[in-house]
Backbone bond lengths (Angstrom), bond angles and torsions (degrees), N, CA, C in turn:
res aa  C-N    CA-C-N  psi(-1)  N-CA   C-N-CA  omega(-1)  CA-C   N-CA-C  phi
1 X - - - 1.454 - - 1.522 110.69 -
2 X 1.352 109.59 -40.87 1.682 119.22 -179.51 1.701 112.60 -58.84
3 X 1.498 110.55 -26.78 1.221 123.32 -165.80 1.658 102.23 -96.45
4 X 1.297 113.37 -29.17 1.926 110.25 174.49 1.741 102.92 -89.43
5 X 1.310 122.14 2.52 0.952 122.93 150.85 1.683 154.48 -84.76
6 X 1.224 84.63 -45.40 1.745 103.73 147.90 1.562 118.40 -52.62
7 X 1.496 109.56 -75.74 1.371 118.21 162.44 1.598 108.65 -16.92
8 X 1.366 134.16 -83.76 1.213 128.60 155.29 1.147 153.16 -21.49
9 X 1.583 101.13 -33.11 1.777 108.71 179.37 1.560 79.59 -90.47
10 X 1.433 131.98 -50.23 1.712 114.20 -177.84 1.474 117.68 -46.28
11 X 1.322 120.08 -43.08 1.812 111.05 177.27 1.178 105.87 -64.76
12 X 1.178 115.32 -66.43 2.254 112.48 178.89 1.789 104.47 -42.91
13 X 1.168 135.64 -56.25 1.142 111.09 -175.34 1.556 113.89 -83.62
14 X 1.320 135.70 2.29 1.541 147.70 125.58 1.316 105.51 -21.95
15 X 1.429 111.84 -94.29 1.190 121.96 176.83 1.422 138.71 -51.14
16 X 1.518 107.69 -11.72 1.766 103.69 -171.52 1.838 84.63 -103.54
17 X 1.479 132.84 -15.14 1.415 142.10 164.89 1.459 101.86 -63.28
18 X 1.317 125.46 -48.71 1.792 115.67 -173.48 1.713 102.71 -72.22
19 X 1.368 90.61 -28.57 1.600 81.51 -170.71 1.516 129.61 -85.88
20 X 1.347 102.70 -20.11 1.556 118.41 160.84 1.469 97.95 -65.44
21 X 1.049 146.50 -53.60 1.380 130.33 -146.51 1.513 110.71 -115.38
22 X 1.732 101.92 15.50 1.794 111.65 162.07 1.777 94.39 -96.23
23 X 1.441 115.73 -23.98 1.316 101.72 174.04 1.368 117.87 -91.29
24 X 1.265 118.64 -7.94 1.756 116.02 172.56 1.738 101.78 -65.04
25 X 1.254 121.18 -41.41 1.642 145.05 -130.65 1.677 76.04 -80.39
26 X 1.346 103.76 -77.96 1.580 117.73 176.15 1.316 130.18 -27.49
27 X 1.468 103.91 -64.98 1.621 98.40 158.22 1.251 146.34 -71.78
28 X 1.562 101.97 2.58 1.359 132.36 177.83 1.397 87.65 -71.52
29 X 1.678 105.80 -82.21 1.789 117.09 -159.75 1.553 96.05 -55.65
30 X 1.339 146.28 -17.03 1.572 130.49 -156.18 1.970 101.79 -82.93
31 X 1.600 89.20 -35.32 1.381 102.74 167.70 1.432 128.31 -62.98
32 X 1.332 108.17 -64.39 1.588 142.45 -178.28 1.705 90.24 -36.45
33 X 1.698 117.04 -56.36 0.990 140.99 -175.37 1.513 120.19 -49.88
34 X 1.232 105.11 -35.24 1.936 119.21 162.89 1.188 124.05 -75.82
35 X 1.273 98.79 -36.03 1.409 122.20 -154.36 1.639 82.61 -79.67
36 X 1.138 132.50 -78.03 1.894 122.27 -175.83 1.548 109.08 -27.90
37 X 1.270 107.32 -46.26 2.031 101.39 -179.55 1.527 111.24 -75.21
38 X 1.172 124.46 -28.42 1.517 109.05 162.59 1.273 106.78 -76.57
39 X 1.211 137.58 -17.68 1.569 119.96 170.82 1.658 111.57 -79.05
40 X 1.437 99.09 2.72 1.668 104.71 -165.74 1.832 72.07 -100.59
41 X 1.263 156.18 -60.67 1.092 128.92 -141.65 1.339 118.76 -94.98
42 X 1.597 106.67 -13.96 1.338 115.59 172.32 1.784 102.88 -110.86
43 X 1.265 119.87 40.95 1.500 147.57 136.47 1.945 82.54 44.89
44 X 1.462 120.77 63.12 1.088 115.26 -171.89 1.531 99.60 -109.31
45 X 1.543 112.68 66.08 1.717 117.36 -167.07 1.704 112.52 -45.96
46 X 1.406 115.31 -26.46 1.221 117.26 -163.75 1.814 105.74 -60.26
47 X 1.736 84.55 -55.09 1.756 87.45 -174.99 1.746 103.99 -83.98
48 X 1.463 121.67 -13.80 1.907 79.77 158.00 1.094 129.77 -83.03
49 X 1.388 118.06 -14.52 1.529 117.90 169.89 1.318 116.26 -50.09
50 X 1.597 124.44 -36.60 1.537 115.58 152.29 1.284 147.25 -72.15
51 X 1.460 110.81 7.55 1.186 146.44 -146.48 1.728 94.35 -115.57
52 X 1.192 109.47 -60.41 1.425 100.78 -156.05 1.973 100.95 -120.62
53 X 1.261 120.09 143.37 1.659 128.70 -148.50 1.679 94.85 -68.23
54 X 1.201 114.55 172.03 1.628 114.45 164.03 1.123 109.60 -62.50
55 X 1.932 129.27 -42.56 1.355 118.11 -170.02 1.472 105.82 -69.99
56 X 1.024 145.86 -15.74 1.624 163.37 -155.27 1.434 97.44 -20.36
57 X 1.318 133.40 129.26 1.651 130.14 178.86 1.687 110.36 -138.44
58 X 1.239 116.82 96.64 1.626 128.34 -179.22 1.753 85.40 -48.98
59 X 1.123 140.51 -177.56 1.346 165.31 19.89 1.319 130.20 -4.28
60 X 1.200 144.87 86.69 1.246 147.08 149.27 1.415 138.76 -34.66
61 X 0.885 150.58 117.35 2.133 144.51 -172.14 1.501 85.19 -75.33
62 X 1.071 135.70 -9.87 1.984 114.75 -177.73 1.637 93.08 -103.05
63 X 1.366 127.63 -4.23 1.719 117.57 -179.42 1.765 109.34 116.13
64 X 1.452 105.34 -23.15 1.622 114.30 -172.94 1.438 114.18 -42.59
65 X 1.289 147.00 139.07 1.428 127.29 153.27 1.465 103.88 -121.69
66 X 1.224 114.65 127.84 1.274 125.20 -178.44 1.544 119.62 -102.82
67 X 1.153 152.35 120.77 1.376 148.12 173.95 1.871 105.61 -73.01
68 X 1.004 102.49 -179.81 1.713 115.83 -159.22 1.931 97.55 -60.01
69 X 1.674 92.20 -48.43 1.620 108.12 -167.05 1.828 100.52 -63.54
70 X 1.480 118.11 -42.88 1.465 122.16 177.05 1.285 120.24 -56.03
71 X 1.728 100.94 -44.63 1.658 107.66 -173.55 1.586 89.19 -71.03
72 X 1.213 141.32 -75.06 1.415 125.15 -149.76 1.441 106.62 -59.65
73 X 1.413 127.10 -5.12 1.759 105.37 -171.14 1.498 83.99 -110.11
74 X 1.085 131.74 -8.13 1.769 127.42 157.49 1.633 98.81 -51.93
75 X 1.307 126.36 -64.32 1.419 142.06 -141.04 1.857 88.20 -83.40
76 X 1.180 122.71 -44.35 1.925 104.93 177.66 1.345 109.29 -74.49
77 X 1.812 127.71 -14.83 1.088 110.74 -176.05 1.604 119.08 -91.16
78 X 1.392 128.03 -18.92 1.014 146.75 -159.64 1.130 113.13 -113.17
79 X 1.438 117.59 152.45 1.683 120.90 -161.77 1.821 113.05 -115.53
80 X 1.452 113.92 81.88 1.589 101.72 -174.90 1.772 101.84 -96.17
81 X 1.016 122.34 121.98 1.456 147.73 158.27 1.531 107.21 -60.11
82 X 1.458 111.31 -36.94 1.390 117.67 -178.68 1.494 129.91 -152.31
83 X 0.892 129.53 108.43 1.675 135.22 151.83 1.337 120.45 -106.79
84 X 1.676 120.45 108.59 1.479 115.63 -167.13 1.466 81.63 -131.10
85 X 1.594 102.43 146.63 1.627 120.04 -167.28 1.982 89.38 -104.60
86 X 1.298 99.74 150.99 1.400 92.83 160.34 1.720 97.96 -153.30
87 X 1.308 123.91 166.41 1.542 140.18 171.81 1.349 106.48 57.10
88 X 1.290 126.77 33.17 1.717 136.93 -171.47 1.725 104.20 -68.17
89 X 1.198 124.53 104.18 1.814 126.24 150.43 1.336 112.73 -77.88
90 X 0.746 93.09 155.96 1.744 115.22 166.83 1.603 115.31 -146.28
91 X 1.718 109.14 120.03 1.143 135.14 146.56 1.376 146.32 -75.12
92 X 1.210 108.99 92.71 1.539 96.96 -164.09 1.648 131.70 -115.85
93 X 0.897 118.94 144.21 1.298 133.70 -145.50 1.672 92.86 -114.70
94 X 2.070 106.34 165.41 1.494 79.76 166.83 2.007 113.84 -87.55
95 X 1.496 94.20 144.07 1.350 79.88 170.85 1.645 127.86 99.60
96 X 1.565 89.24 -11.70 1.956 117.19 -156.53 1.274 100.97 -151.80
97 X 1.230 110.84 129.91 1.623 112.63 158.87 1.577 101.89 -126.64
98 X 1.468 104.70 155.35 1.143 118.07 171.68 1.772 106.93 -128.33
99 X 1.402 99.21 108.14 1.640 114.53 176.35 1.560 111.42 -98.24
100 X 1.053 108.94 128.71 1.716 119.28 169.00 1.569 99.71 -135.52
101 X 1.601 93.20 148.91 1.632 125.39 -162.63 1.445 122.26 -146.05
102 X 0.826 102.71 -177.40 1.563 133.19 173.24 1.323 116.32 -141.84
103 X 1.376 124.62 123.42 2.070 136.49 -170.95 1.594 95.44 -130.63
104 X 1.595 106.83 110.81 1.519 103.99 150.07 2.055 99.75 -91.06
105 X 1.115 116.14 154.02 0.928 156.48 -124.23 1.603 134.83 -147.47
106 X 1.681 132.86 59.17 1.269 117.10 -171.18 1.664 112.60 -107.05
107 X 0.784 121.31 122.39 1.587 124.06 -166.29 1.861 101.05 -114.78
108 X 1.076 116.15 130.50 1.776 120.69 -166.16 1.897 90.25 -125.48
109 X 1.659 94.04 93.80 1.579 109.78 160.64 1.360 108.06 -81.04
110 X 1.794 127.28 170.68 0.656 143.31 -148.35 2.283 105.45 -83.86
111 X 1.483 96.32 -26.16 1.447 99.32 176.74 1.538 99.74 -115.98
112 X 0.952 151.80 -10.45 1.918 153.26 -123.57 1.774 99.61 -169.96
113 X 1.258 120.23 142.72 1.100 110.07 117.65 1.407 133.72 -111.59
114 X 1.305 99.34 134.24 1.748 90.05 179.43 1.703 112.00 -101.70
115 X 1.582 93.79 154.70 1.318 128.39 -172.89 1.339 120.30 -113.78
116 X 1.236 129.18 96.22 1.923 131.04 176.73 1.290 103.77 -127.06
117 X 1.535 93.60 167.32 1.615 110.19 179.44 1.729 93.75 -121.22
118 X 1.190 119.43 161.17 1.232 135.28 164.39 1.428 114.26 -130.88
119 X 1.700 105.40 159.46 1.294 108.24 147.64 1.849 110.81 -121.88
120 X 1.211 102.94 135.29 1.474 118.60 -163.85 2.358 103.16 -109.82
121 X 1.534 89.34 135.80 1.833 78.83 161.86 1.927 79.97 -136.52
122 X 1.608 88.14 132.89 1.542 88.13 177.85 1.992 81.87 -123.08
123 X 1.580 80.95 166.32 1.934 88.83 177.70 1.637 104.08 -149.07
124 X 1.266 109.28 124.00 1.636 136.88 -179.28 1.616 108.09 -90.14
125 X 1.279 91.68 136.31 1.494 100.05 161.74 1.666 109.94 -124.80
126 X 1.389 92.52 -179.73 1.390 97.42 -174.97 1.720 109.40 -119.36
127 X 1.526 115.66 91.75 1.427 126.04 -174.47 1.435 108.07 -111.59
128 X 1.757 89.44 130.76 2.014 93.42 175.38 1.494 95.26 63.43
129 X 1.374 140.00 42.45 1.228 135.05 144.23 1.850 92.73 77.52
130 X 1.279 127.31 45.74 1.184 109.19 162.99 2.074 106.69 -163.93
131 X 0.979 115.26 166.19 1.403 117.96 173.91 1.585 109.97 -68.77
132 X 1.361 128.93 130.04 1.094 141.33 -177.45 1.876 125.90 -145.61
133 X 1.306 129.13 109.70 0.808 148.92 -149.80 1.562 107.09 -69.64
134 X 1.315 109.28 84.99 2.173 110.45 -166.38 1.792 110.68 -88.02
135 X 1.577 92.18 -16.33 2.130 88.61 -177.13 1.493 102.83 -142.07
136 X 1.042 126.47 168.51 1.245 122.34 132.21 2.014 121.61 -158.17
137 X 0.946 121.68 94.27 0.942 126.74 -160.32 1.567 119.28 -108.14
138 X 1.847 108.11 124.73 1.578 103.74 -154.74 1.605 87.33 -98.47
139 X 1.311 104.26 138.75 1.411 126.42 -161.34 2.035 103.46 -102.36
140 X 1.319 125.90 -47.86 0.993 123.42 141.72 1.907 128.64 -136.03
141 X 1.687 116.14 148.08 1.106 110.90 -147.11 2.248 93.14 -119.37
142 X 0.903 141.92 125.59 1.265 135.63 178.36 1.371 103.25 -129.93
143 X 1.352 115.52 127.12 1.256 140.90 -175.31 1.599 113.75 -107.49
144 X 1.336 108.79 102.35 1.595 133.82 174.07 1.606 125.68 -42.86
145 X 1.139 108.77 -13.94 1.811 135.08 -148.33 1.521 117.75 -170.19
């Protein structure tokens, strides 16, 4: 009896250990997850380059696909004032997360500024012992203006 007991208190404190630290992971990436679009508006290339993997692949809602090197020389040329995330999950896998969102969006072109909302599923891995940004692909894109 002593022995189907132990056994037991080891899975529950197993399990209440995975589960504390699927919710650290989460609120880690929900952040981590903002935190890349303010580096997108204050065009801080240094820290997304640590931010997002070498294979790194934008998806675009107009068809664009950008690689890591495209998306960041998109991000020094262009002027966002704003990227604000809202209704962000995270699924996580070991090793993998799967984030889906919502991005309002103000981008200041040279005659316009434009204003869209998206819906985004981006997915993280965990390379060299850290969270790293491998997709992100906007699934639908609506333009305000």
């Amino acid at each position: 009896m002593s022995r189907i007991l132990l056994v037991l208190t080891t899975l529950l404190i197993a399990t209440m250990s995975y589960a504390q630290q699927a919710a650290a992971d989460s609120s880690y990436l929900i952040r981590f997850n903002q935190q890349i679009d303010l580096d997108v508006v204050h065009r801080n290339i240094s820290s997304l380059d640590t931010m997002f993997a070498s294979d790194f692949v934008f998806s675009h809602g107009s068809g664009n696909v950008q690689g890591k090197e495209g998306w960041l020389k998109s991000v020094e040329k262009n002027n966002y004032p704003a990227r604000q995330h809202d209704s962000v999950t995270v699924e996580l896998h070991p090793g993998l997360a799967v984030v889906k969102g919502n991005m309002a969006i103000q981008r200041v072109d040279k005659d316009k500024t434009a204003l869209y909302r998206l819906k985004y599923l981006r997915v993280y891995a965990i390379r060299n012992n850290r969270w790293r940004l491998i997709s992100h692909t906007t699934t639908k894109e609506v333009h305000d203006n």
